[in-house]
MIROFI-102570 format. One line per 4 residues: number of its first residue (from 0); their letters; for each residue x, y, z of C-alpha. Coordinates in steps of 0.1 Angstrom, whole numbers, padded with zeros to 4 digits. Last residue first. Layout:
<sites>
NUM	A	X/Y/Z | ...
</sites>
This chain:
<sites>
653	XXXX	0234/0234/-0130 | 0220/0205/-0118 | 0219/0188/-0086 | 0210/0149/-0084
649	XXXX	0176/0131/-0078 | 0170/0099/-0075 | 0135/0082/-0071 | 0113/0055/-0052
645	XXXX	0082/0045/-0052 | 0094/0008/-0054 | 0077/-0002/-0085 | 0079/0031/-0099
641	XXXX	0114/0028/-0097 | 0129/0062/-0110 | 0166/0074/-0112 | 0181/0107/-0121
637	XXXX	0153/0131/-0116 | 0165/0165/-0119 | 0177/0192/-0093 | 0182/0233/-0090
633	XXXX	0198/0246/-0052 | 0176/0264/-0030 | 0189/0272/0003 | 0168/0267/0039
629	XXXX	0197/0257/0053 | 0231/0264/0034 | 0247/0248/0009 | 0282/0251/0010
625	XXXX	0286/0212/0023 | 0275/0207/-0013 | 0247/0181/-0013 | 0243/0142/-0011
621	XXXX	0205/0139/-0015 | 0176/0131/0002 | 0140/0134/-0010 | 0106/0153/0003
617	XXXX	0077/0156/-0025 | 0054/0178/-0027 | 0061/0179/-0061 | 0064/0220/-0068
613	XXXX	0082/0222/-0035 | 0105/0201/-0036 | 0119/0195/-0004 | 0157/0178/0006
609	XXXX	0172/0163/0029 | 0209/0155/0039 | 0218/0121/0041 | 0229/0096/0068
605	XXXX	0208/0117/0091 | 0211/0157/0104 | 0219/0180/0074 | 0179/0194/0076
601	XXXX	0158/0218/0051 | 0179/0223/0021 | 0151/0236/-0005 | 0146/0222/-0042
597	XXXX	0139/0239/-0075 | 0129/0223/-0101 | 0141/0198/-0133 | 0118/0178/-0156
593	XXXX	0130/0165/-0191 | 0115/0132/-0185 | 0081/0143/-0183 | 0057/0112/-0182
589	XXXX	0083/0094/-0162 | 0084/0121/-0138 | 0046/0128/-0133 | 0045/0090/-0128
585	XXXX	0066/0094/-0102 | 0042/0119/-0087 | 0010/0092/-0096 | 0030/0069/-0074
581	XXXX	0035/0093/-0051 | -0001/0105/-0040 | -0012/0070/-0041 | 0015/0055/-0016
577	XXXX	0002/0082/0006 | -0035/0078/-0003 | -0032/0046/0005 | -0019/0055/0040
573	XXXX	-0048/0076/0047 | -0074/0053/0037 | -0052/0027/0060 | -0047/0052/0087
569	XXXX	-0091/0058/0086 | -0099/0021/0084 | -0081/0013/0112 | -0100/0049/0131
565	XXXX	-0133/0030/0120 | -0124/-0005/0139 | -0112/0015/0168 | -0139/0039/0173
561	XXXX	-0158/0013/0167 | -0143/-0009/0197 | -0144/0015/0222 | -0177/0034/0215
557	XXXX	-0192/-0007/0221 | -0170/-0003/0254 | -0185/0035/0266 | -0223/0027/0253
553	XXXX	-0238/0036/0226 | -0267/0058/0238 | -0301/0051/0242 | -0329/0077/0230
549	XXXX	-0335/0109/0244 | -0338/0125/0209 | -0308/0152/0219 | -0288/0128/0230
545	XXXX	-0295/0101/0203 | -0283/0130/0181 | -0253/0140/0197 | -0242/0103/0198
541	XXXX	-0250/0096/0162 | -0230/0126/0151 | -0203/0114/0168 | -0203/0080/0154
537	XXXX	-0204/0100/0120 | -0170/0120/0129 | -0155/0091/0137 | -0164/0075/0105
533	XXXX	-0150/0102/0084 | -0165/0112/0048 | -0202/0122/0049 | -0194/0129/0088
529	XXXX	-0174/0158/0080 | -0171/0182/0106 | -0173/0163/0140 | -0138/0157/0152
525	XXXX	-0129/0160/0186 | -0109/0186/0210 | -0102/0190/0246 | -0080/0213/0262
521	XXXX	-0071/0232/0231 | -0038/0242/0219 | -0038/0226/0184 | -0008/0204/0189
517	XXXX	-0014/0201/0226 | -0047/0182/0224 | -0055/0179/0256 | -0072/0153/0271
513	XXXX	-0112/0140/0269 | -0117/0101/0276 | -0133/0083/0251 | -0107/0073/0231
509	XXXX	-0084/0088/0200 | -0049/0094/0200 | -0028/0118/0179 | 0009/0107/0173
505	XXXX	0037/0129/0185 | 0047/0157/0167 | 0085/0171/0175 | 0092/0156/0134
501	XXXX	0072/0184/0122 | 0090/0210/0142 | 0121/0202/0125 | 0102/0198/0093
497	XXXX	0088/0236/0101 | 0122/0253/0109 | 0138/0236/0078 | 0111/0262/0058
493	XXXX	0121/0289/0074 | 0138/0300/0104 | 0157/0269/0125 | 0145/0259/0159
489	XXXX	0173/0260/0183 | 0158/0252/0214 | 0138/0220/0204 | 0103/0214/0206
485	XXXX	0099/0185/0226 | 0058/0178/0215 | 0026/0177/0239 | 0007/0147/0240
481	XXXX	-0022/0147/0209 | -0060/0142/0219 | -0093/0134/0198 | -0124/0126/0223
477	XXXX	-0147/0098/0203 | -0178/0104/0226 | -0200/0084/0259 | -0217/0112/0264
473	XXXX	-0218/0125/0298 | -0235/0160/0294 | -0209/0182/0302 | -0182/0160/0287
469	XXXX	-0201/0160/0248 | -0208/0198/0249 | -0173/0204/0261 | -0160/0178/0231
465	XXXX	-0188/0194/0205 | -0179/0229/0213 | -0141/0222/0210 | -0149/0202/0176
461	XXXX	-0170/0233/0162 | -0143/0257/0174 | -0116/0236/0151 | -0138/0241/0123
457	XXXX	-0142/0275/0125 | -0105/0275/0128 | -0099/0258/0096 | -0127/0277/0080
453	XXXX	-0110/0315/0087 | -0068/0291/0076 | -0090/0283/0038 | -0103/0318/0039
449	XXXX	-0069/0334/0039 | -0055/0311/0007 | -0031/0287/0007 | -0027/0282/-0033
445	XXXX	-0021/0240/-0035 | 0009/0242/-0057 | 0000/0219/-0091 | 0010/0187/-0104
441	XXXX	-0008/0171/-0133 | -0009/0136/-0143 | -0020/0125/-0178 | -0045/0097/-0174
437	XXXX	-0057/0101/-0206 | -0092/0113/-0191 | -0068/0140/-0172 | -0053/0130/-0138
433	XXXX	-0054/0157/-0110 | -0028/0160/-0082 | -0025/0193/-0061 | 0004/0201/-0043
429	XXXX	0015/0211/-0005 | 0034/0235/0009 | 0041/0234/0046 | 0031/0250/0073
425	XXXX	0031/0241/0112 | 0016/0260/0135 | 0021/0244/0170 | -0003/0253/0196
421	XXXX	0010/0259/0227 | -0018/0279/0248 | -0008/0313/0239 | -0009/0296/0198
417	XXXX	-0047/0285/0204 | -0056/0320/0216 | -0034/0334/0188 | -0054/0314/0163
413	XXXX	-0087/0319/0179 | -0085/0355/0175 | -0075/0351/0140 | -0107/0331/0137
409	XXXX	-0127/0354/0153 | -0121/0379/0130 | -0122/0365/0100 | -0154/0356/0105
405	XXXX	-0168/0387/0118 | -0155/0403/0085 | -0176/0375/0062 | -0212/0386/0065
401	XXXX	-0204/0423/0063 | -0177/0423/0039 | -0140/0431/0042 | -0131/0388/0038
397	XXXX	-0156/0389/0005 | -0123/0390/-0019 | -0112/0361/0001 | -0144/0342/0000
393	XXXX	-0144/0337/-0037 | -0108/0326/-0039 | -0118/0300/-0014 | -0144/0291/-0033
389	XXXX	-0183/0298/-0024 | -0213/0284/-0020 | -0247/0296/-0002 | -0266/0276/0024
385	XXXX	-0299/0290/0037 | -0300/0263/0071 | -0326/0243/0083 | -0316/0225/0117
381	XXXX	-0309/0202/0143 | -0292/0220/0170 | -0263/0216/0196 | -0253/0244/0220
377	XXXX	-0222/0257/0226 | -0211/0278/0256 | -0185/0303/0273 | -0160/0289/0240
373	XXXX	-0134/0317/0244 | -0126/0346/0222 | -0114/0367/0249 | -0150/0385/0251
369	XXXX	-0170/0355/0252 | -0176/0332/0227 | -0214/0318/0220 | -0209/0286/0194
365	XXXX	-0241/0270/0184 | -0231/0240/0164 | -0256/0226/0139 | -0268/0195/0128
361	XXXX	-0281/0203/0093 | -0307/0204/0070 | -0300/0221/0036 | -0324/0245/0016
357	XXXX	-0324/0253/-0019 | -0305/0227/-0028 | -0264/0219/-0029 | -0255/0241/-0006
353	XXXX	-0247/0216/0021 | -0249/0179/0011 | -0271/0156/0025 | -0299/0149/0001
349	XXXX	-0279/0154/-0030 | -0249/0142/-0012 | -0263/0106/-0008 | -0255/0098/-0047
345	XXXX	-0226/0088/-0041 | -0229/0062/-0015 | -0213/0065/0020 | -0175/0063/0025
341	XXXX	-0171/0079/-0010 | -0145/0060/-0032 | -0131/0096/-0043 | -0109/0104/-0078
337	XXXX	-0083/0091/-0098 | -0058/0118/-0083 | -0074/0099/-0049 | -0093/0107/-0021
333	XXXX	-0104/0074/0001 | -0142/0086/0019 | -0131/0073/0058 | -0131/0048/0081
329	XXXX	-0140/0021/0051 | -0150/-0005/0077 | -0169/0018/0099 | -0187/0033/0068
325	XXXX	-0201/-0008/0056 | -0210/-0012/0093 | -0230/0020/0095 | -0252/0012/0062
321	XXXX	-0256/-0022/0072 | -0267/-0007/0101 | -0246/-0009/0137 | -0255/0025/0145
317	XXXX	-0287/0038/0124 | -0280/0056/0094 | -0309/0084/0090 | -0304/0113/0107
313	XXXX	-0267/0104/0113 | -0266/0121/0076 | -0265/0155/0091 | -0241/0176/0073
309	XXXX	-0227/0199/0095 | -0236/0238/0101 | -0212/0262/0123 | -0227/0290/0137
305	XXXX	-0212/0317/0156 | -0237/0330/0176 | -0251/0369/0187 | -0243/0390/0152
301	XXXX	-0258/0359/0131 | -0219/0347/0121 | -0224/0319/0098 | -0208/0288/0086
297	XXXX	-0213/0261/0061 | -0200/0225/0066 | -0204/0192/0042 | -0193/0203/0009
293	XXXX	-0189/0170/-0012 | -0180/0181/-0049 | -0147/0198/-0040 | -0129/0213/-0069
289	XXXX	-0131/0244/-0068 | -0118/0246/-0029 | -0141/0254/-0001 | -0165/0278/0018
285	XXXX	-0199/0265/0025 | -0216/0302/0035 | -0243/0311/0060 | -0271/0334/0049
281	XXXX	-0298/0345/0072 | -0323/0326/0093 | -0317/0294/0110 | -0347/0276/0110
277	XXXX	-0348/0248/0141 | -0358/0215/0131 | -0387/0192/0135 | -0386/0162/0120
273	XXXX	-0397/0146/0085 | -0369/0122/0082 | -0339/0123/0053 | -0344/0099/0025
269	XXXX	-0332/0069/0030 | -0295/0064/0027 | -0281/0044/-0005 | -0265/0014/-0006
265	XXXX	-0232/0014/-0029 | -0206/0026/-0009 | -0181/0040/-0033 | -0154/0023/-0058
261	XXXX	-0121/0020/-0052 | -0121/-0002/-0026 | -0095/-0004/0001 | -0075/-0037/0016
257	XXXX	-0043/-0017/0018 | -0029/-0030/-0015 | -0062/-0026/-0034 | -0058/0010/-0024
253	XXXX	-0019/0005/-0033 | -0021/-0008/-0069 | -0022/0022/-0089 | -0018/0015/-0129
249	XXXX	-0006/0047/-0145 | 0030/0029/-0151 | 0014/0000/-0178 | 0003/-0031/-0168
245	XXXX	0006/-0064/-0187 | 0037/-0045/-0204 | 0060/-0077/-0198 | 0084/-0052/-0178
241	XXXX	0056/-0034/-0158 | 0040/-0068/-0150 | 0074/-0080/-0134 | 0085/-0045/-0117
237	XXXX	0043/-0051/-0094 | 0056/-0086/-0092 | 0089/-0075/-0076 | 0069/-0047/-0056
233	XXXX	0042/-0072/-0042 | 0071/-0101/-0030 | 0075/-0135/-0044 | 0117/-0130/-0051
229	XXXX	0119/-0142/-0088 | 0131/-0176/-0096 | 0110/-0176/-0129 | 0089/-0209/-0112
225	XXXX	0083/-0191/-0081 | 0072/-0157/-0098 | 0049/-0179/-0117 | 0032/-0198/-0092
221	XXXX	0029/-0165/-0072 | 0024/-0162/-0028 | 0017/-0138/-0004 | -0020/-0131/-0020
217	XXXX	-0041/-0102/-0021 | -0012/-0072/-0016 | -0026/-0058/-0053 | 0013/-0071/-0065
213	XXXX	0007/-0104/-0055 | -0027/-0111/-0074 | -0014/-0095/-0104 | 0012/-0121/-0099
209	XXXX	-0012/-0151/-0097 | -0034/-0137/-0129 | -0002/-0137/-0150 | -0006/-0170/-0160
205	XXXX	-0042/-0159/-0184 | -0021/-0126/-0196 | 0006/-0147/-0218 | -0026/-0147/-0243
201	XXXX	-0018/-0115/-0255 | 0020/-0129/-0261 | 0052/-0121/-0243 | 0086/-0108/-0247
197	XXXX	0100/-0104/-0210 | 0132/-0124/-0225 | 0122/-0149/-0193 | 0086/-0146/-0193
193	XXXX	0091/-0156/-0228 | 0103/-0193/-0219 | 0085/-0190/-0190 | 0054/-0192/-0216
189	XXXX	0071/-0217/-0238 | 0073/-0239/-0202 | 0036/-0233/-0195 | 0025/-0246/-0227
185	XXXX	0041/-0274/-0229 | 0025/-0281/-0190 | -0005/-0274/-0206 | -0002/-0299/-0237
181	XXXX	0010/-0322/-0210 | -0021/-0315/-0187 | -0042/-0322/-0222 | -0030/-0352/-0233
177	XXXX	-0029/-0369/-0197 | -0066/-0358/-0193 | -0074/-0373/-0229 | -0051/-0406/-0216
173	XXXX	-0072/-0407/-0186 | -0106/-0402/-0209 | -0095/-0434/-0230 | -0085/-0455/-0206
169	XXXX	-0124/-0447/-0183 | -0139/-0456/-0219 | -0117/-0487/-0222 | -0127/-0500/-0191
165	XXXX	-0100/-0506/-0166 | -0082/-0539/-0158 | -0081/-0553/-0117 | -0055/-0547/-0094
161	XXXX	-0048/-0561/-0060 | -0021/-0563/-0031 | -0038/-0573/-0001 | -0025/-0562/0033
157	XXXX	-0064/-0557/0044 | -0060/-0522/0036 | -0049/-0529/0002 | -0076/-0544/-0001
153	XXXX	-0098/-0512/0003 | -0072/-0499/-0020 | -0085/-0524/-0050 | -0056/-0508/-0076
149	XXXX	-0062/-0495/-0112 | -0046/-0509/-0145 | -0041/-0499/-0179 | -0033/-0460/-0169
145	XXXX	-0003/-0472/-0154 | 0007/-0455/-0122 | 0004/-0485/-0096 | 0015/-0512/-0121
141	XXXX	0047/-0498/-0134 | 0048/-0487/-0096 | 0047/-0520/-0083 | 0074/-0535/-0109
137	XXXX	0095/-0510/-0102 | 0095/-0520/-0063 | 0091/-0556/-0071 | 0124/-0555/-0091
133	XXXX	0150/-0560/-0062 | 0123/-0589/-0050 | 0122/-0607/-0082 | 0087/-0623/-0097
129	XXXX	0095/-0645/-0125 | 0079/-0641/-0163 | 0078/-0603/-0163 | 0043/-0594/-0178
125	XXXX	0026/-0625/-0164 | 0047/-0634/-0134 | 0034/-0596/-0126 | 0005/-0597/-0132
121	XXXX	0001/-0632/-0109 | 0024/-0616/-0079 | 0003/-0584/-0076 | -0028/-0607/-0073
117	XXXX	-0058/-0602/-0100 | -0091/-0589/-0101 | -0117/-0602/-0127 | -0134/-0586/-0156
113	XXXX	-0111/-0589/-0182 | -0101/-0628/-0172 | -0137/-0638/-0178 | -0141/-0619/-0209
109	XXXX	-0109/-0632/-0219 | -0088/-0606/-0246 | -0088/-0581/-0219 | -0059/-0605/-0201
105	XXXX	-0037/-0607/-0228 | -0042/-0567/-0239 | -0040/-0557/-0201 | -0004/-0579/-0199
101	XXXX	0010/-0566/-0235 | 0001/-0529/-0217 | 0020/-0540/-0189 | 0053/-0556/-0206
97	XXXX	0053/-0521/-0227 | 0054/-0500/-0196 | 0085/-0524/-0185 | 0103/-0514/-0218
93	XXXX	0096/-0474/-0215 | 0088/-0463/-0255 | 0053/-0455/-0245 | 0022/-0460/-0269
89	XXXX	-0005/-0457/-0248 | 0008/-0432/-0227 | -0004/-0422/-0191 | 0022/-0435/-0173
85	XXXX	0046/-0427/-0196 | 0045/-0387/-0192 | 0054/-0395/-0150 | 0080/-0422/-0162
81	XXXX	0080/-0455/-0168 | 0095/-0481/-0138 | 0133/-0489/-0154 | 0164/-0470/-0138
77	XXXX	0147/-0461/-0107 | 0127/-0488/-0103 | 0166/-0512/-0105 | 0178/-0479/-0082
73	XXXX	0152/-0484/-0055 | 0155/-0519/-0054 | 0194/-0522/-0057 | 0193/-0491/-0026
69	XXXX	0171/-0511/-0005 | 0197/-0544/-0007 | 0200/-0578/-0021 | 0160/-0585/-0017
65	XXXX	0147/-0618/-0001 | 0120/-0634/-0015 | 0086/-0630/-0006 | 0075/-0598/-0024
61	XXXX	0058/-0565/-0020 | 0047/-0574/0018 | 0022/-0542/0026 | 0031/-0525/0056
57	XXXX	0015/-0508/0087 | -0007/-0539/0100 | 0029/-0553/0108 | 0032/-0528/0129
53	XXXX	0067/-0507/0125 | 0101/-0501/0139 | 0122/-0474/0129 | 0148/-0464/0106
49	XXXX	0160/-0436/0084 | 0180/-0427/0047 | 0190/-0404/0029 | 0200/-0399/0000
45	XXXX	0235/-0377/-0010 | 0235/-0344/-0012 | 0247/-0318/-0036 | 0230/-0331/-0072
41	XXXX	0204/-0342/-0051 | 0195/-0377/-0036 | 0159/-0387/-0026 | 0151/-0376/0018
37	XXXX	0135/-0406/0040 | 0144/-0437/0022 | 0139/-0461/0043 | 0148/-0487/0067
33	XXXX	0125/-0512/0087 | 0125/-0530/0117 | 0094/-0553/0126 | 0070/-0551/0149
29	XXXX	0047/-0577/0164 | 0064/-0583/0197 | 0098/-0591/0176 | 0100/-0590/0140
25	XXXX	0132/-0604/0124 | 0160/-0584/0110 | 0157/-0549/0086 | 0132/-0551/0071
21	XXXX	0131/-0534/0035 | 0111/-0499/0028 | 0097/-0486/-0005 | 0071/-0459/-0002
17	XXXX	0039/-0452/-0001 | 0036/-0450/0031 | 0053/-0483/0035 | 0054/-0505/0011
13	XXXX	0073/-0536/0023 | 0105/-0555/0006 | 0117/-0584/0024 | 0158/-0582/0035
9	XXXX	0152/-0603/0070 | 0121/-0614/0071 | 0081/-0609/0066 | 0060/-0640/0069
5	XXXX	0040/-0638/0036 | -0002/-0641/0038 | -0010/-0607/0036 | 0008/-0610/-0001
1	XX	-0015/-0638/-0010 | 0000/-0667/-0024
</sites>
């Protein structure tokens, strides 16, 4: 008798969803009650179990006799249907998985039996003698999950149980599968194993893929860190691979981290257009450190104009390019100890660089002052430009010479103009990171030199130019402003008097509506100096020059949105570089256990008292002596280092 064909009652066995239910008491309206198991017992807790009423179209009958209890059926399959390695086996030592295999061999003996489908109830009379309802359960899932058998779902859907032999070939390459997932999961287990002593092989690596994964920020989740009972988080797998030596401590994860490449733009700019451009005659001078390879502003004072040259390479990427989109994205070139991942491709500086050939083309500034120092007028130019390098070091010994003098001039001019109107100076030492081929780190003070505060404020008047220039004419522009600070009445001397002033700051903003930029002292203030390696500063380059063409502008929403979209991709560049910067600091530290240096007291407020470190760059709090005074140097080591957490200990030393 066909299952369909059973009148449920009282006590039968069902499948329902895949699972073992029994009714409950007599159907009424076309449903029946049913119990289940709805949560398997733990070591803690005890089953389970739920009801509700179902269609009869939404069970299967297992049997037509009446069952002594749900819990007898599930614990009789419980205790006898084989288990998940026997399904597959050919030669299991489960009792009931033996019964079946006897079953496929009687029944593939027959051609005619071999070939045909048979009832639930008929295998198993066959492999079991007598069909009992507290073993129909087992029975079904001896039959379900044996590899001897498969099961007619479409007739299942018709409230047909139904199975049917397989081929020998289709056995045989379900057993091979088996073989191999076990030989895996074998595998896996002598791989925790080692996970677990943090001992493991070359060929460990190939599991480890997941937590890599975690640690680089590109997945939330880890197989393995879930199956070692280790917190899934990026700085506990980031520990894990440094423990198993799968990575060692010069491996930097944050640019990955913060969704950054580490590798330039790859499509190059065209070559730049045959246009007309104004020839600036004379000298002017790309002033920067030794080590820049990207100098993209030169300056020049012609006796009449200051002049302050930009790289131009809004000359040939188009807004909303492939070029433009891929820039907007990155926000900004990503510095690192490693090195840069340029914003636009490497090998654009040759063409767009200043000083770098004979002759450099440039959008220029235009800067006429008056007698106070003040912008009276700037006027924007696309131009040829004599460019001629320098270091900083280079232009300081030149700061008493003709071409340079003027220079300095107006830029101590500008500083105390800037200061009358608020400006906060703030100055703090910084350091120099460089990585040898062995990735050895070195950690070096950043020498402030003259020249290096004369281009700052060249650069400054260049983005007050470009804002008036930009309001005047009613160009939709990325205007750069900062609300104006609390500065505190008792501002300490020194070095604690420039953190305390440092946390006054408030956050810049950036729209297109001009305000004043209170931290520099200026009414209104952008960015256009470096468009090889700032977004914003390329959007704005765009604008001037579709200005100055007479061609369309972007307009004040589409600004909107890319000035947002690039300035995301600017704080994450700049927040990778953080995280970069002290990671490859702590790494200094390991790689130099012995170290020890001076550090300054520079606030007592807080839980802690903090601490600078001048030769690291590095800030860090500390308990101190209460006889310590601001601005004090006392001698520290590193005590305790978690490169994993970028974090570190110091304590005083003698």
């Amino acid at each position: 008798m066909a299952t369909n064909d059973i009148t449920p009652g009282t006590n039968t066995i069902v499948l329902y969803k895949s699972s073992a239910a029994i009714i409950t008491d007599k159907g009424e309206n076309g449903k029946y009650p049913i119990r289940y198991q709805s949560t398997p017992a733990t070591a803690s807790k005890p089953a389970a179990y739920s009801q509700q009423s179902v269609r009869t179209k939404d069970f299967t009958v297992l049997s037509g006799s009446t069952a002594s209890s749900l819990e007898k059926v599930l614990d009789w399959a419980a205790q006898n249907a084989p288990s998940e390695e026997e399904m597959y086996s050919k030669n299991s030592g489960n009792a009931l998985a033996a019964q079946v295999k006897e079953c496929y061999e009687l029944l593939c003996s027959d051609e005619e039996t071999a070939n045909a489908s048979h009832s639930f109830e008929d295998l198993v009379s066959l492999f079991r003698g007598e069909v009992k309802a507290d073993e129909c359960w087992g029975n079904y899932l001896a039959l379900k999950n044996t590899v001897y058998f498969k099961q007619d779902l479409k007739a299942q859907l018709d409230g047909k149980l139904v199975f049917s032999p397989r081929p020998q070939a289709e056995i045989d390459e379900l057993v091979k599968k088996a073989d191999a997932k076990g030989q895996e999961a074998q595998k896996r287990e002598e791989f925790l194993a080692r996970l677990k002593e943090r001992k493991l092989l070359p060929e460990d690596s190939i599991f480890m893929t997941d937590v890599e994964n975690l640690a680089y920020g590109q997945t939330d989740k880890s197989r393995t860190m879930h199956d070692a009972h280790l917190k899934e988080t990026p700085e506990n797998a980031h520990k894990l691979l440094l423990e198993t030596g799968i990575w060692d401590i010069t491996r930097n994860p944050y640019p990955i981290r913060w969704g950054l490449s580490m590798k330039s733009a790859t499509e190059g700019l065209a070559s730049p257009p045959d246009e007309e451009r104004f020839a600036v005659e004379g000298i002017s001078y790309a002033i920067d450190n030794e080590y820049s390879t990207d100098p993209d502003d030169a300056v020049a004072w012609d006796g009449t104009y200051l002049w302050v040259h930009i790289a131009d390479p809004a000359s040939t990427v188009a807004p909303d390019s492939s070029i433009d989109k891929s820039a907007r994205a990155r926000g900004a070139t990503l510095y690192l100890p490693e090195g840069a991942a340029r914003m636009l491709a490497e090998d654009c500086l040759e063409d767009y660089a200043l000083g770098l050939t004979e002759k450099s083309r440039a959008l220029s500034f235009r800067i006429t002052l008056d007698a106070d120092g003040n912008i009276a007028d700037c006027a924007v130019l696309k131009t040829m430009v004599n460019v001629k390098r320098l270091t900083y070091a280079q232009a300081d010994t030149m700061k008493d010479s003709p071409e340079l003098k003027p220079l300095f001039d107006i830029a101590r001019k500008n500083i105390a103009r800037r200061v009358k109107s608020g400006a906060v100076m703030i100055d703090i030492p910084q350091v120099h990171i460089t990585l040898d081929e062995n990735k050895k780190v070195s950690i070096e003070p950043d020498e402030r030199a003259e020249s290096s505060d004369m281009i700052r404020e060249m650069m400054l008047l260049a983005g007050e130019g470009a804002a008036r220039f930009a309001f005047q004419n009613r160009i939709p522009f990325p205007f750069i402003s900062q609300d104006a600070p609390t500065l505190p009445q008792d501002l300490p001397e020194g070095l604690a008097g420039q953190f305390r002033l440092r946390r006054c700051m408030h956050r810049r903003s950036v729209g297109i509506s001009p305000a004043m930029h209170c931290g520099l002292g200026l009414a209104m203030y952008t960015q256009v100096t470096s468009p090889l390696r700032r977004y914003s500063d390329l959007i704005a380059h765009q604008q001037l020059r579709a200005f100055l063409d007479g061609r369309q502008l972007i307009n004040k929403d589409d600004m909107l949105m890319r000035i947002s979209e690039g300035d995301a991709g600017f704080q994450a560049a700049h927040k990778a570089e953080r995280k970069a910067d002290m990671h490859w600091t702590l790494v200094y530290l390991l790689q130099n256990p012995g170290w020890t240096g001076e550090a300054i007291l520079v606030d007592r407020g807080g839980k802690q008292p903090q601490l600078f470190i001048p030769s690291l760059g590095l800030e860090t709090y500390m308990g101190v002596d209460d006889s310590v005074a601001l601005n004090e140097k006392i001698r520290v080591k590193a005590d305790k280092i978690n490169l994993s957490e970028l974090s570190v200990e110091f304590t005083q030393t003698e």
